[in-house]
N, C-alpha and C positions, 0 to 999 in steps of 0.2 A: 224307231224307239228313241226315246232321250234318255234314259237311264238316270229317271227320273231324276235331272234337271229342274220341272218346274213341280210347280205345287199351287194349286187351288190353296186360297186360304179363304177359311168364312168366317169375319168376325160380327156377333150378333149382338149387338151395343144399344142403351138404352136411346129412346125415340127423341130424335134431335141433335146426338154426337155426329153421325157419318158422313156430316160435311169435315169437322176437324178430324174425324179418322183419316178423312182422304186426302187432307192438306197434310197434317205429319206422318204420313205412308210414302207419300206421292213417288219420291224418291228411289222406294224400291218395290213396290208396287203396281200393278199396270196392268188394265184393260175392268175397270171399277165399277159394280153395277152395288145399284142399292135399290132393296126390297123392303118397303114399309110393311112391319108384321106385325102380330098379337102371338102371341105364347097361348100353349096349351095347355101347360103343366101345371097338378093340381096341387093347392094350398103348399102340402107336406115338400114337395120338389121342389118348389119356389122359394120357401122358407131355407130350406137347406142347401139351396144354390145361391142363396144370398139376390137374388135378379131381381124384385120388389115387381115391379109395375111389368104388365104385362104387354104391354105399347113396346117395338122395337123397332130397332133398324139393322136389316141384315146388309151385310156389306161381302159381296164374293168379289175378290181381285186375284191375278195372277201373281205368282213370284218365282225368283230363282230359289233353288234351295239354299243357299250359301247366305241369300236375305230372310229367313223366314227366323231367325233369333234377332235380327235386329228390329222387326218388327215387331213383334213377342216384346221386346226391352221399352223400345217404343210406345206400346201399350201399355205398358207395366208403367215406369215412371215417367213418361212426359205428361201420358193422358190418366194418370191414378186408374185404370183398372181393376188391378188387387185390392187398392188399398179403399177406394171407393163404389169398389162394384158394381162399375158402370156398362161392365159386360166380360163376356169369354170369346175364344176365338182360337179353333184349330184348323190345322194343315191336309190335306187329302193330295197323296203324290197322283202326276197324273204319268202315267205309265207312256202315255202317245200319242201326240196329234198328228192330222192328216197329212201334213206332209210341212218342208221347210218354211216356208211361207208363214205357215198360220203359228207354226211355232216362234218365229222371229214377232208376227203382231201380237201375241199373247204376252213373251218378254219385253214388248216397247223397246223392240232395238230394229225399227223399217229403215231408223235414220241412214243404219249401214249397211242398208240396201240399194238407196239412193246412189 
């Protein structure tokens, strides 16, 4: 157990940011997959999540817990998020991976493995 240390983060950001998501993440951040989506939600949802265009890009990365507000901050005012509603993005703790190892590649720290 890591007593949840890390955390899945999935930010779902409109189609064509999650190259700059992952350049001003990168930092804290680590092991970054991005899935070209479409949204589901109908008219009313979309309207009232502000999300417009149904084109996205999902972005699942690992983090430490102690990084998941500076990312959130990150989002918020570097890349306008709120303010241009260019997407959302929460945290899911991950209670345990398989053993030392895979938890050290998920945080991008193998270097202090070496």
């Amino acid at each position: 157990m890591n007593k949840n240390l890390l955390e899945l983060m999935v930010i779902i950001a409109n189609r064509g940011l999650a190259e700059r998501v992952l350049s001003a993440t990168n930092k804290y951040a680590t092991f970054p997959s991005i899935v070209i989506s479409r949204g589901t939600a109908d008219n009313e949802v979309v309207s009232a999540l502000g999300i417009g265009e149904p084109e996205k890009d999902m972005i699942f990365c690992f983090c430490e817990n102690k990084n998941v507000q500076k990312i959130y901050d990150i989002l918020k005012n570097e890349l306008l998020f709120k303010e241009k509603r260019y997407g959302i993005a929460f945290t899911v703790p991950v209670s345990a991976v398989a053993g030392n190892l895979t938890l050290q590649i998920l945080l991008g720290k193998t270097k202090d493995l070496m």
